[in-house]
ZAFILO-488311 format. One record per residue (C-alpha): residue number from 0; chain; x negated, y negated, z. Coordinates in steps of 0.001 Angstrom, whole numbers. Layout:
BEGIN
<site seq="NUM" mol="A" x="X" y="Y" z="Z"/>
...
//
This chain:
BEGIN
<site seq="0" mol="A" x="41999" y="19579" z="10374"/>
<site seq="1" mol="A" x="42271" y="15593" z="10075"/>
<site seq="2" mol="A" x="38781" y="13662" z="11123"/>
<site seq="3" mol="A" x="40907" y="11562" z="13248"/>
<site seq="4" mol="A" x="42339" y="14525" z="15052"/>
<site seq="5" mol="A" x="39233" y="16069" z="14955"/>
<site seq="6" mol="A" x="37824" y="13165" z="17107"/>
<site seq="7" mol="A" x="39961" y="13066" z="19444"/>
<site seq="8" mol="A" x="40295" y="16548" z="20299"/>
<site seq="9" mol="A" x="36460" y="16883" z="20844"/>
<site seq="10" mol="A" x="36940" y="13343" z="23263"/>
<site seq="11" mol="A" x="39343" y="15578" z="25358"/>
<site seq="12" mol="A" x="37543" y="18536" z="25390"/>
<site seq="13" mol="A" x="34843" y="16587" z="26605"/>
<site seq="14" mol="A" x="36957" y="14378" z="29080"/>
<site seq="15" mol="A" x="38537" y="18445" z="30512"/>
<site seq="16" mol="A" x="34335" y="19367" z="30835"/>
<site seq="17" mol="A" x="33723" y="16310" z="32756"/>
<site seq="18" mol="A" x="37002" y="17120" z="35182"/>
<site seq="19" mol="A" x="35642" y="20702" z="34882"/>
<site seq="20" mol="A" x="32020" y="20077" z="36232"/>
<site seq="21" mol="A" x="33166" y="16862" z="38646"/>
<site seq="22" mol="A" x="35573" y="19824" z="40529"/>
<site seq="23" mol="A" x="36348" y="18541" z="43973"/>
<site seq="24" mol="A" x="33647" y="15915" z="44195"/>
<site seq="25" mol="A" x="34956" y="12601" z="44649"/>
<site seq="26" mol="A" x="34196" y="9733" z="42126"/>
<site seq="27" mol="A" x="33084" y="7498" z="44694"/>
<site seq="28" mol="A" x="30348" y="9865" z="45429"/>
<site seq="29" mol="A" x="29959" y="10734" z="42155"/>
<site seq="30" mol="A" x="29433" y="6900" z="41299"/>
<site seq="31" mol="A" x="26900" y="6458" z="44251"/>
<site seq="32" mol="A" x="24529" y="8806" z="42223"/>
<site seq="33" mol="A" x="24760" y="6143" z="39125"/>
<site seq="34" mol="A" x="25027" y="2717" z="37930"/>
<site seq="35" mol="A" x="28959" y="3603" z="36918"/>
<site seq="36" mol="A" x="31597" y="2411" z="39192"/>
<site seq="37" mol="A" x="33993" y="5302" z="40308"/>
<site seq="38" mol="A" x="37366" y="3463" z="38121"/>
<site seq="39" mol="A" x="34895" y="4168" z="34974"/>
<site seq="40" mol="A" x="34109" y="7629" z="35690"/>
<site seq="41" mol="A" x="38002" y="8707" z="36733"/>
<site seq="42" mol="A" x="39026" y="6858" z="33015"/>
<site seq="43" mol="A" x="36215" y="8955" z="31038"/>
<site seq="44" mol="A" x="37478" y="12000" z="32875"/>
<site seq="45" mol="A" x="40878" y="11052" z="32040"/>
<site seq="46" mol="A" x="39708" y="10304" z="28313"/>
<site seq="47" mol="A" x="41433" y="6674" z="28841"/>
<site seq="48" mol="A" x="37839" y="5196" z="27409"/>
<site seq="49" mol="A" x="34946" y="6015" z="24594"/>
<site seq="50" mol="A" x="32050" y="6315" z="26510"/>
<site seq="51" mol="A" x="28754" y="4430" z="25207"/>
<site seq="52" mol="A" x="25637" y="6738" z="25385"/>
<site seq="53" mol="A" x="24376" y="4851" z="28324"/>
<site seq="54" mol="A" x="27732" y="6083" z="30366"/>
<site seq="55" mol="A" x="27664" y="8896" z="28666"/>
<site seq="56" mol="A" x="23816" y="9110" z="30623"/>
<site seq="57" mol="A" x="24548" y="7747" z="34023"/>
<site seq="58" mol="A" x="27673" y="10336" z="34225"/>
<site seq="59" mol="A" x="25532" y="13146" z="33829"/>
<site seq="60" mol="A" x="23186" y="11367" z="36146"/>
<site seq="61" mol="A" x="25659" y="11263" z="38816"/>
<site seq="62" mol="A" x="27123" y="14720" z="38116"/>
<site seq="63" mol="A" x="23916" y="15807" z="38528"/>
<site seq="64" mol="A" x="23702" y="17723" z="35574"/>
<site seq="65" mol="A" x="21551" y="17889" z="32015"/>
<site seq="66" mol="A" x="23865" y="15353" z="29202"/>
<site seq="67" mol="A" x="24223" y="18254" z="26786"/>
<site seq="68" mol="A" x="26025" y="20388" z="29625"/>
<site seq="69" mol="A" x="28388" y="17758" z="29032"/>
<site seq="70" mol="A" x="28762" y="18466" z="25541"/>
<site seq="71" mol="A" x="28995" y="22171" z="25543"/>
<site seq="72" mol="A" x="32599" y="22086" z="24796"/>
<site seq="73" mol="A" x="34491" y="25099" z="22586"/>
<site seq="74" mol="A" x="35344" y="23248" z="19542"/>
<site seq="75" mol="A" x="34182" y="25247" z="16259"/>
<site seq="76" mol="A" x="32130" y="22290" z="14447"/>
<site seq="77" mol="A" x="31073" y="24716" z="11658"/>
<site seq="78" mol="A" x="34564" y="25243" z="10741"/>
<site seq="79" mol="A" x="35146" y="21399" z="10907"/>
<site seq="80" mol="A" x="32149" y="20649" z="9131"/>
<site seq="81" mol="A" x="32594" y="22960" z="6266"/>
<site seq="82" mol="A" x="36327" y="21264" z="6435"/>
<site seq="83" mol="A" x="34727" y="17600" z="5678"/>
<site seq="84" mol="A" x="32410" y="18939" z="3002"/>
<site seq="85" mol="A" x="35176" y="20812" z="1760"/>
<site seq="86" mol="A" x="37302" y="17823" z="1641"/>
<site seq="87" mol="A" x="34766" y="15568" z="36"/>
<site seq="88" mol="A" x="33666" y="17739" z="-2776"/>
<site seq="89" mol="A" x="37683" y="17265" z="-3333"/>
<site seq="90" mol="A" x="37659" y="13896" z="-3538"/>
<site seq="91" mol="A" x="34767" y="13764" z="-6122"/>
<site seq="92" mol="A" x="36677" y="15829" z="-8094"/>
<site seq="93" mol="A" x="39597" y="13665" z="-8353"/>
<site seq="94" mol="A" x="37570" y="10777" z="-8386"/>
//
């Protein structure tokens, strides 16, 4: 698995768990519980945007939810991990 890839599959897991936990609420109410406008919120849910840790903080905020709900996403980072070490000792070796 690519880091690149990688990265961007664990931004869209993440933007489907914000969807997932927003449900029906709307982001204008969702954005009422925050200091992020609602236009913010639907682009982080729609993985348009990186999200700084301080968005990252106000979404939970407004979700009204812990931040590491946010990140309990099923993506196998052993597996990727052990991937990157994998690939570096690689590189060594050819280096």
């Amino acid at each position: 698995m690519e880091q690149e890839n990688s990265t961007k599959k664990i931004k869209e897991l993440i933007a489907n768990k914000v969807k997932f936990v927003k449900g029906e609420t709307p982001y204008s109410l969702i954005a009422s519980r925050c200091n992020i406008h609602s236009g913010k919120i639907s682009d982080i849910a729609n993985n348009k945007i990186n999200c700084q840790i301080t968005s990252f903080i106000e979404l939970a905020k407004g979700l009204r939810i812990h931040p590491k709900e946010l990140l309990d996403i099923d993506f196998d980072f052993e597996l990727y991990y052990k991937e990157l070490d994998s690939s570096i000792k690689s590189e060594k070796k050819d280096a």
